[in-house]
N, C-alpha and C positions, 0 to 999 in steps of 0.2 A: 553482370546481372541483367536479364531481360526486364525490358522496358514495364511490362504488365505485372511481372512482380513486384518490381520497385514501386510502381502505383499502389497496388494490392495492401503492400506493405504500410508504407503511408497511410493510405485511409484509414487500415485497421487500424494503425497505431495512433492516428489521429482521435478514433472513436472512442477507442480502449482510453487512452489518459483523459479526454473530456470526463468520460465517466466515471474514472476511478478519480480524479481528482476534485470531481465536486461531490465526493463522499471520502477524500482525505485518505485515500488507498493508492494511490497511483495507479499506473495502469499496468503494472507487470502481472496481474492477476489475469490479465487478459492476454496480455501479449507472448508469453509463456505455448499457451494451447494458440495464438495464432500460429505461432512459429514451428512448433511441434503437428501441429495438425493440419493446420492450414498451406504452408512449406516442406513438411515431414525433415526439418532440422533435427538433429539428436539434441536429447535431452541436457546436456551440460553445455554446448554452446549458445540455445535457445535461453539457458538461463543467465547466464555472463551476458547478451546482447540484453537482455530486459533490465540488467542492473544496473544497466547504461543508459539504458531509457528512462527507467526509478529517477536516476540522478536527474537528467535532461526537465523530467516532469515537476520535479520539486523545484528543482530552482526556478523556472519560468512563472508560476505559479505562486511561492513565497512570497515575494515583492507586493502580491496583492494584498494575499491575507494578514501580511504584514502590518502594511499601511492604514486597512482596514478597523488594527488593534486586534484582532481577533486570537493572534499567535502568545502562548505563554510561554516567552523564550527561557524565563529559569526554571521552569519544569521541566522544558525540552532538555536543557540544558545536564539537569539532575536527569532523567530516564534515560538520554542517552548513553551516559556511562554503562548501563546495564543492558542498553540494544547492542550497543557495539562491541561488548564480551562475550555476548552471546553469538552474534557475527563471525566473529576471531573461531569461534567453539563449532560452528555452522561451515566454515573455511575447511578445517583440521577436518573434517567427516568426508569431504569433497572426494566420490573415489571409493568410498567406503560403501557408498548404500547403490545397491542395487536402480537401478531404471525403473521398473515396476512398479517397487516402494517406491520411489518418488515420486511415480505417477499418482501411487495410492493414495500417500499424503496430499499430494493437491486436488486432487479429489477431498478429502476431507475438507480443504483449505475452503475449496469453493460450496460445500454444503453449508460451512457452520456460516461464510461470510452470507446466503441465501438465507437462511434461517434468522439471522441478526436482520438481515432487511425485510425481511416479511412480519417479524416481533416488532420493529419498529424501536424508535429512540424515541423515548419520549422526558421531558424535564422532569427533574425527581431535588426534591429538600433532602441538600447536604447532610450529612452526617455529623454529630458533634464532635469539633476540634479543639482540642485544649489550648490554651492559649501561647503553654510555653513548646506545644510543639513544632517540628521541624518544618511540617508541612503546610503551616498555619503561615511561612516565610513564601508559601508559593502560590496565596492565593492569590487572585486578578480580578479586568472587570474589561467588559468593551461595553460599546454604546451600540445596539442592536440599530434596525433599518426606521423605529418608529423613534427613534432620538431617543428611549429610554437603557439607560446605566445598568449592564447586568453586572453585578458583585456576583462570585462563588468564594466557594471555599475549596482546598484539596482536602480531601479526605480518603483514607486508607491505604497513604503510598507504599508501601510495604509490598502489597499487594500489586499494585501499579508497576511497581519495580518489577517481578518477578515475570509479571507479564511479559514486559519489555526482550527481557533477558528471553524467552521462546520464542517474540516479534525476530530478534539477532538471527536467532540458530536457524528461523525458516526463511527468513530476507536471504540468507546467503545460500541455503540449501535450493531453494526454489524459486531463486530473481524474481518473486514481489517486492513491494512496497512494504509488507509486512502490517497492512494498515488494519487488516482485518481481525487483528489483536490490540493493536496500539489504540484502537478506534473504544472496543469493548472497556477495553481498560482503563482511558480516561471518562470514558461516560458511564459506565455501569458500577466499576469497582471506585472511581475515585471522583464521580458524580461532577462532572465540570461539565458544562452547556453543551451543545452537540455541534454549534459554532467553533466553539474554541478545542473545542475534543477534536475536531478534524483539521481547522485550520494549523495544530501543536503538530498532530499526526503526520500530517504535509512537509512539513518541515523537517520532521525525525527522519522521514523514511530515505532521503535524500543524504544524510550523513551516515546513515547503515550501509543503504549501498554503494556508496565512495569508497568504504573500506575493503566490504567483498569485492567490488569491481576494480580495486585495484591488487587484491592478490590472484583474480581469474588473470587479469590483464600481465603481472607478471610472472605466470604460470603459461602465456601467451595463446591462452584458452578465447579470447574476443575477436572474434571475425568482426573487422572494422566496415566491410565493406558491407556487409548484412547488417550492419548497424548503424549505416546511415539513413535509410528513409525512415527506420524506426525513432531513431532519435530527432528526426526532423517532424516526422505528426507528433510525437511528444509533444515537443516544444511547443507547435502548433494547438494542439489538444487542450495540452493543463492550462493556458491562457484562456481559453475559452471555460474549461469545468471550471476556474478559479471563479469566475463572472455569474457562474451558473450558482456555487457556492455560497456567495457574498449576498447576490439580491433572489436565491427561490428557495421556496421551503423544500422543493423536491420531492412531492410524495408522487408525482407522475414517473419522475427520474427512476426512484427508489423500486417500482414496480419493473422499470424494461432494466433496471440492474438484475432485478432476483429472475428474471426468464432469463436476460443473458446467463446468467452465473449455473441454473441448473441443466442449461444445454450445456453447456461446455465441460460439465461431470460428465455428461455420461462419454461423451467420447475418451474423457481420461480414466475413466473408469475401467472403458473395457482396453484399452493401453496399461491399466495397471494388474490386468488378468490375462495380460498377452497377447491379447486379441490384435495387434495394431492395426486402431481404425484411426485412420487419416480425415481429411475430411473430402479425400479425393472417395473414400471407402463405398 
């Protein structure tokens, strides 16, 4: 690998997980179209290296929001059972869908995640939860940055679940994070803080893609060697968005994510109408 690439690679993937990771997306959202656009990778290896990167970014980054308190590990722990089947489901397809389509669908991926950042998250009154319910066992509380106790509740896991289970099928189809669902789902459908909605997210998205990336890996689809500068700005990255996460509200952030996220449509846009525009194009 030339020297200017491996750099290349690095930085991007350095920027791509800073950003995705202090909005609890990882950075395969981004690393995807660097790889594919920016390198002109083909589509099914560029997705196997980003799920390597998924992995690299969550874990470096967990330890923070952990410590923080901000992570609800027995939600995580209940959602994941339905990312990770989803995953399995998203595997099984691998081969099946056209290039194009794939493109097309992350194209979608990057509109709707654009659209959630330009709507904006804002704090919203829990939903009524019974008391003998299921989900009533998953509420939580962290102590925010002004020393006050935020208590929630889960409400409407049903719903949260089903999410989860599309987060699976496109984490593995399309080497994100899958946070761009996980994210909507614990704050809009099932109303938990936007702290702990992403700090949870961070965490999921890291045991999603452990699973695909290790049937790409035994399918021997992971180019190791194109995976190392990416997984090293990961590492480098999420440790730094973790930081970004914990002490900023991010509405500066929130803004150069929704430019990032609708320049990077259109180039896959017209990749998913045949056009193949690279970014050399």
């Amino acid at each position: 690998m030339a020297v200017s690439l491996f750099i290349t690679l690095f930085v991007g993937a350095l920027v791509a997980s800073a950003l995705g990771s202090a909005l609890g997306m990882a950075g395969g959202i981004f690393i995807v179209p660097l790889l594919t656009l920016g390198a002109d990778i083909p589509f099914p290896t560029a997705v196997a290296v980003s799920l390597i990167a998924v992995i690299a970014s969550s874990c470096s980054s967990a330890p923070r929001f952990l410590s923080a308190g901000l992570t609800n590990l027995r939600l995580a722990v209940v959602l994941e059972v339905a990312t990770t089947f989803g995953a399995l489901v998203g595997v099984a397809m691998v081969g099946l869908v056209a290039d194009e389509v794939l493109y097309g669908i992350f194209t979608g991926v990057l509109l709707v995640s654009a659209a959630q950042m330009l709507h904006g998250r804002k704090p919203r009154e829990p939903l009524p939860v019974p008391a003998h319910a299921f989900s009533h066992q998953l509420d939580s509380s962290f102590i925010d940055l002004d020393g006050e106790n935020v208590d929630y509740q889960v409400s409407r896991l049903p719903m949260g679940v089903s999410f989860m289970f599309l987060a699976g099928v496109l984490s593995a189809l399309l080497g994100i994070g899958s946070g761009v669902l996980k994210i909507p789902a614990m704050d809009a459908a099932m109303r938990l803080p936007i702290k702990a909605s992403s700090a949870t997210a961070n965490l999921m998205i890291g045991v999603t893609a452990s699973g695909a990336a290790a049937a790409y890996l035994l399918g021997g689809n992971i180019d190791l060697i194109l995976a190392a500068p990416i997984v090293l700005g990961s590492l480098s990255g999420a440790v730094l968005g973790a930081r970004i996460l914990v002490r900023m509200a991010g509405s500066g952030l929130r803004i150069i994510f929704t430019v990032v996220l609708l320049s990077l449509a259109v180039p896959m846009a017209a990749n998913a109408l045949g056009l193949g525009w690279t970014m050399g194009s």
